[in-house]
N, C-alpha and C positions, 0 to 999 in steps of 0.2 A: 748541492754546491759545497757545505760545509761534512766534507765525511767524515774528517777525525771527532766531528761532534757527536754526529749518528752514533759511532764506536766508544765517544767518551760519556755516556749518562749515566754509568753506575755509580756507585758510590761516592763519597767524598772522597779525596785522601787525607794523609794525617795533618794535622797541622790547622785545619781550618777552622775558621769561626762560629760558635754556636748562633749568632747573632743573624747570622748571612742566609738569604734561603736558596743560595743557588752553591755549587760546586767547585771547590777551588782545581782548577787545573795544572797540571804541570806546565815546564817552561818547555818543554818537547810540544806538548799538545799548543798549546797557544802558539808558538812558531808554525806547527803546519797548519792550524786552522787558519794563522796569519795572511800566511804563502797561499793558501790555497783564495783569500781574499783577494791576493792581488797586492795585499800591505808588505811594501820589501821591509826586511827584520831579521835580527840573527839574534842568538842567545847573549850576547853582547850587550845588546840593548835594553835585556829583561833584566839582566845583573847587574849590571851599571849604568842605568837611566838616565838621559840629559833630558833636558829642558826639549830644544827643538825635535827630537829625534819620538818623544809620548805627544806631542802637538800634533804631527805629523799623524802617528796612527789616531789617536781621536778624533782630528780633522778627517780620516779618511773613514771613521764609522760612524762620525754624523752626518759625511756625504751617503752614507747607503743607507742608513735606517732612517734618519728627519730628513733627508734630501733636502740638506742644507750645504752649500760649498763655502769654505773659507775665504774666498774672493767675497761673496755676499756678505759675511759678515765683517769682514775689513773694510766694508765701505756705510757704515750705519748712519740714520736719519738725525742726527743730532744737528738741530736747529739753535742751539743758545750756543754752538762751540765758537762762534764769531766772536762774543759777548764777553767770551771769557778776557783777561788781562794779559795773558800770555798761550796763547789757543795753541800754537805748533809743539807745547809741553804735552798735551793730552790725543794729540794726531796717532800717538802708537800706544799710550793706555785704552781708548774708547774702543777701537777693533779690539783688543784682549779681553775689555770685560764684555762684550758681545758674545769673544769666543767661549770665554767660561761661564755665562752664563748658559749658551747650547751645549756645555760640556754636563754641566748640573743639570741639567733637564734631561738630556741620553743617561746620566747616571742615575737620575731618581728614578727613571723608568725602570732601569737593570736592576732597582735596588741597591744601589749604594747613596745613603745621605750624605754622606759627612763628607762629599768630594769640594774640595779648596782650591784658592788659586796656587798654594805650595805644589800640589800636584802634578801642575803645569810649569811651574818654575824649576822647584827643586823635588823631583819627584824622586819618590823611594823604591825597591826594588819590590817588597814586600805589597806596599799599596799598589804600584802598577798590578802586579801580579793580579793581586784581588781585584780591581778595575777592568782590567781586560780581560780574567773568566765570568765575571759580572755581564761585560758588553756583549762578547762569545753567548755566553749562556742565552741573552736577547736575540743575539741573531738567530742561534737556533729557531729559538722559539719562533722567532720573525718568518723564518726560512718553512718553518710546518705548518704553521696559519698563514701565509700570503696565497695559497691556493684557494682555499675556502674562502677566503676576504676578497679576494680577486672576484672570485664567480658571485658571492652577495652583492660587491661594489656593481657587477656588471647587473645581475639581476636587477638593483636597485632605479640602477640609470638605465633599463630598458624601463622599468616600471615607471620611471618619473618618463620618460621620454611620449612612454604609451599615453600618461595622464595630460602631459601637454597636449599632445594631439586629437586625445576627448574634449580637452577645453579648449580648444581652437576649433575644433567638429560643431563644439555645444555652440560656442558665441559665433559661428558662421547661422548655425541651423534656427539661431535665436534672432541674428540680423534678417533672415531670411524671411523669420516669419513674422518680424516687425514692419520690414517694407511690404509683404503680403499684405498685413492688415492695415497698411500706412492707402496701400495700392485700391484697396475693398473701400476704405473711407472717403479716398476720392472719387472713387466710380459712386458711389451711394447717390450722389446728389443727381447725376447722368441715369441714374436708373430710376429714381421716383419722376423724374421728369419724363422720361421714355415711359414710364406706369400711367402716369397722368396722360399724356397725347394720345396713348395708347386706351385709355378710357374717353377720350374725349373724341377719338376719331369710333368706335367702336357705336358711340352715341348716333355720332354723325351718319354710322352705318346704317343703324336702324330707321335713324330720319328719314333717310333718302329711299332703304327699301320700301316703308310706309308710304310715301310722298309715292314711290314709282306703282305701289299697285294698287292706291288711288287713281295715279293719273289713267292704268290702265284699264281700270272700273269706268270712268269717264268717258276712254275711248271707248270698250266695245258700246256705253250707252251710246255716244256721239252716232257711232256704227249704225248703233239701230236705227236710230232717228233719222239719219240719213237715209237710208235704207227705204222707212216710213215718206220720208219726202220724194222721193225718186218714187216712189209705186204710185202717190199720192199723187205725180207730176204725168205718169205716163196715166192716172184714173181721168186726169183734166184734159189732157191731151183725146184721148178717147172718146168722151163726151163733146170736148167740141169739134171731134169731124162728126159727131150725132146731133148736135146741133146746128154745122153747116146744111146737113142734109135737111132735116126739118127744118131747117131755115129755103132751103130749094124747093119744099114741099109746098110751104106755105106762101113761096111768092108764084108757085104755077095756082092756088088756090084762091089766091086777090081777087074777088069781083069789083070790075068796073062802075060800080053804083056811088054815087060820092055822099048820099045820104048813108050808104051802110059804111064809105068808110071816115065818115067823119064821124058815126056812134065809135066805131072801132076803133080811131084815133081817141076819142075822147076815154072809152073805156083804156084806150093802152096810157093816157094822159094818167087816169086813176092809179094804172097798175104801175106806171112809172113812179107815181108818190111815193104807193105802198113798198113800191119796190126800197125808192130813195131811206124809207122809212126802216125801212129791213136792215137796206146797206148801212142806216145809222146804228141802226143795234150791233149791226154786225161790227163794226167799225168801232162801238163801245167795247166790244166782248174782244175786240183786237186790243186793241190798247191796252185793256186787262192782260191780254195772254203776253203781250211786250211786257207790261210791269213785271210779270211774272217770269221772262225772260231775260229783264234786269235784273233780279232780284239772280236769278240761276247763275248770272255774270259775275254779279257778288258773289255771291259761294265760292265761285268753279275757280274764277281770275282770269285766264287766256281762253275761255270757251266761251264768254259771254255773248261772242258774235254770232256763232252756230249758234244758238239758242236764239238769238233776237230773229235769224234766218229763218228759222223752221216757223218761231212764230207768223213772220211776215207769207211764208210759204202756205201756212195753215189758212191765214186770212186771204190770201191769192185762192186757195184752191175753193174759200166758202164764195168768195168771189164770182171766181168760173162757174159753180154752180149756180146762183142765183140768175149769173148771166145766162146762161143755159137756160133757167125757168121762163126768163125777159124775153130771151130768143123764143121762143115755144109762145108765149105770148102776144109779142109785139112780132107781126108779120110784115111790117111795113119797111121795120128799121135795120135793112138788111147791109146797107152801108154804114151804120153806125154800130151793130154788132160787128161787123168785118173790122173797124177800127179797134176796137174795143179787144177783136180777139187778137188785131199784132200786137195791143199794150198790153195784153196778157201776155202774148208769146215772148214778147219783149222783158216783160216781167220775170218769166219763167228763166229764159236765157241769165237775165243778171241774178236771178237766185241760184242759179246753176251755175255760176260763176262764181259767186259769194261761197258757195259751198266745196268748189275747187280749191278758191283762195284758200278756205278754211280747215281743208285737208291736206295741201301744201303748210299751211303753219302745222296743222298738229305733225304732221310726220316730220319737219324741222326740228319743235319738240319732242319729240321722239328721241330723233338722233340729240339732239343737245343734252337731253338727259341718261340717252345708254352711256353718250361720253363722259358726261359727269358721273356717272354708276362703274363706267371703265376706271376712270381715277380713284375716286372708294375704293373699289376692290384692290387696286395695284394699289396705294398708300397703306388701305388695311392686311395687306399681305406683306408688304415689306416692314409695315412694324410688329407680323406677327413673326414675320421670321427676325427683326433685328431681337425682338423679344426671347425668343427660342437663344439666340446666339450669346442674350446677356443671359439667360439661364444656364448656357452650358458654359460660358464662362463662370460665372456665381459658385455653377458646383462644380469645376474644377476647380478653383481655389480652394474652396471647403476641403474638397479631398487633397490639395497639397497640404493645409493646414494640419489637418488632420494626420496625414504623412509626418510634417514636420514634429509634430504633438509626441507620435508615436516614436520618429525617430531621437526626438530629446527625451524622450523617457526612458528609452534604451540604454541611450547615453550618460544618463544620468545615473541608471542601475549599473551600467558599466563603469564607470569614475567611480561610483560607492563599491561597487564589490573589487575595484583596482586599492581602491586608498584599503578595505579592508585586508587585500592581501596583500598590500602593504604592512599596514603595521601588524598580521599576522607574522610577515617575514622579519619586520622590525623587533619582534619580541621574540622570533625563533633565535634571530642573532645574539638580543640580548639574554635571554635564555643562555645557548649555548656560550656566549664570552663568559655568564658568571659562572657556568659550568665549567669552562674550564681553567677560571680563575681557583674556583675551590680544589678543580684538582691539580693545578697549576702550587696550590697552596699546599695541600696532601702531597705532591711529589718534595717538595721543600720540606715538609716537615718530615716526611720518611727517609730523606739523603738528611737530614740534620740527626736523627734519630741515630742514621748508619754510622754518620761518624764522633757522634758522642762513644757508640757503642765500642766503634774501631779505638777511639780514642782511650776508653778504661781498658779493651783490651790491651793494647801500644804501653800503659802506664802499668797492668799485669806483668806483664812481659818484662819489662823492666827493671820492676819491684824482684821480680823472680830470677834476672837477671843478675839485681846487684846482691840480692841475697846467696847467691849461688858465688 
């Protein structure tokens, strides 16, 4: 932008100050680097300075290098100017020393200290001159580092922009895995409780398996027994159509003698005792097999009846036997054994009933208990599958955890190795600013050197001049 600058960085010209480390320029050069600013200016203005006319261009190069406009600082924060005694006196002093204070600040920077408010009031032709190759000389320099500063500033603010959005990444991935484990905490209490039912129905399982192949031990015995009773009913049955028959034998055998059958009555009177005598034992040894058929009801619980049957059935069939023997005996008492065998038949009938009944309950039981064994299984299957569902829940979680773990770790090495190439870039900059401060310093000392040097030539010249 500035080309007469590009063109002007060689040497001093004569006249300039050893003190100064930048270049005094002609009033040629400073007009077009002016011009080429944008700052209207003629050689008029550099030779005979007023007051508004150096405000003006000042103002308009600490509008481009502090990006400060003179409207902004004609309006400054001065809180006490109420206070004062006469405040409308200092309404056009406080914008001025505003202005020259951002006037001293562009000039310290360029390298000029000693810039005053004379400067801006009643400026000189000689000071302007050195003030505006002073502020020139800055823009240059401004003008060849604003590329590089440009691309740091951007690099920096993509790097800062990258690192927010690590630490916005981090504090999402670190909420995320505090409601995960906030999430794990509440389900905790729902899963030792589903742990517990789930041991407590698994108990219950085995109860019930045990209980069912019990109960099915019971049955096939029950089976047998019955079984036992039914062959035992058709062996009675048997015997007494063999005892109708010998009972038909023995009454075509009766002799009509009343002496022979009054021994025979008296003998069958005997064997009736013996008999009665029998049937008390027998009837002892029954009552035993019922205690003992009590006692099997105790055990068993719902089988007790089957048990007290068979016993009943056992003593029915010692029963029929003996009455068999009576029959076979007593030839007379063919109408009283014919009674004898409907109360057996009759007997026979209600233990065959009894043992229907008894097989109607167990197969009840039966069914009541596959159904209660139906429920077991379908309760123990859906808590092994709710089981299964909080385990793959459980370690899904784990592994988002562990996700999240991995992914803030990442992030974390990423924000570290970001800040470190940051402040790698941070120290490349400051690196290169002191580098080119020293040779920003070396070029000032070698144009100060050049025109000392120009300057004892200029005073040869002279000497040799006035000597001639």
């Amino acid at each position: 932008r500035i080309s007469a600058l590009k063109r002007n960085n060689g040497p001093a010209m004569a006249g300039k100050q050893p003190k100064d480390a930048f270049p005094l320029l002609k009033s040629a050069e400073i007009l077009q680097c002016l011009n080429e600013l944008g700052i209207a200016s003629s050689e008029d203005d550099l030779l005979h300075p007023t007051g508004l006319k150096v405000q003006h261009i000042y103002a308009s190069f600490n509008e481009l290098l502090l990006h400060r406009k003179r409207e902004d600082m004609a309006q400054p924060d001065f809180e006490g100017l109420q206070e004062l005694e006469f405040p409308e006196l200092h309404e056009q002093s406080v914008p001025m020393i505003g202005f020259l204070s951002a006037c001293q600040k562009l000039m310290a920077i360029a390298g000029v200290g000693d810039f005053t408010m004379s400067d801006l009031i009643k400026p000189e032709a000689r000071r302007v001159r050195r003030s505006l190759s002073a502020v020139i000389n800055l823009a240059k320099y401004h003008e060849d580092k604003l590329p590089g500063y440009m691309q740091f500033s951007q690099e920096t603010d993509a790097l800062l922009n990258a690192k927010a959005s690590l630490e916005e990444e981090s504090e999402r991935l670190l909420s995320a895995r505090r409601q995960a484990e906030q999430r794990r905490a509440e389900e905790e209490p729902a899963l030792q409780q589903m742990e517990a039912e789930n041991e407590q129905r698994q108990v219950t399982v085995r109860e019930l398996f045990n209980s069912h192949t019990a109960i099915l031990n019971e049955s096939h015995a029950l089976k047998a027994k019955v079984q036992e009773t039914r062959d035992a009913s058709r062996g009675l049955s048997f015997e007494l159509l063999n005892a109708r028959e010998e009972a038909e034998s023995l009454r075509k055998q009766i002799a009509p003698d009343p002496r022979a059958l009054k021994d025979e009555l008296q003998a069958l009177h005997d064997a009736v005792a013996l008999e009665k005598a029998a049937l008390k034992s027998l009837e002892g040894k029954c009552s035993d097999a019922a205690k003992g058929a009590a006692a099997i009801e105790a055990a068993e619980g719902q089988l007790d009846e089957l048990a007290r049957l068979q016993a009943e059935a056992e003593a029915e069939a010692q029963r029929l036997k003996e009455t068999r023997r009576g029959i076979k005996a007593v030839a007379g008492s063919t109408l009283g054994l014919e009674t004898e065998r409907a109360e057996l038949a009759h007997q026979v009938r209600a233990v065959t009933q009894r043992i229907g009944h008894c097989k109607e309950r167990l197969e009840r039981q039966k069914e009541q208990h596959g159904a209660k064994e139906e429920d077991a299984r379908a309760a123990l299957s859906l808590a092994e599958r709710q089981w299964g569902e909080l385990s793959e829940e459980r370690e899904r979680h784990e592994r988002q955890q562990d996700d999240s773990e991995l992914a803030l770790r990442e992030l974390r090495d990423k924000h570290l190795y970001a800040r470190m190439e940051h402040e790698a870039v941070a120290a490349r900059l400051q690196q290169l600013q002191q580098k080119l401060s020293l040779q920003v310093r070396a070029y000032h000392q070698t144009v100060l050197s050049a025109m000392g040097s120009a300057s004892e030539s200029t005073q040869g010249l002279a000497a040799q001049g006035v000597a001639c």
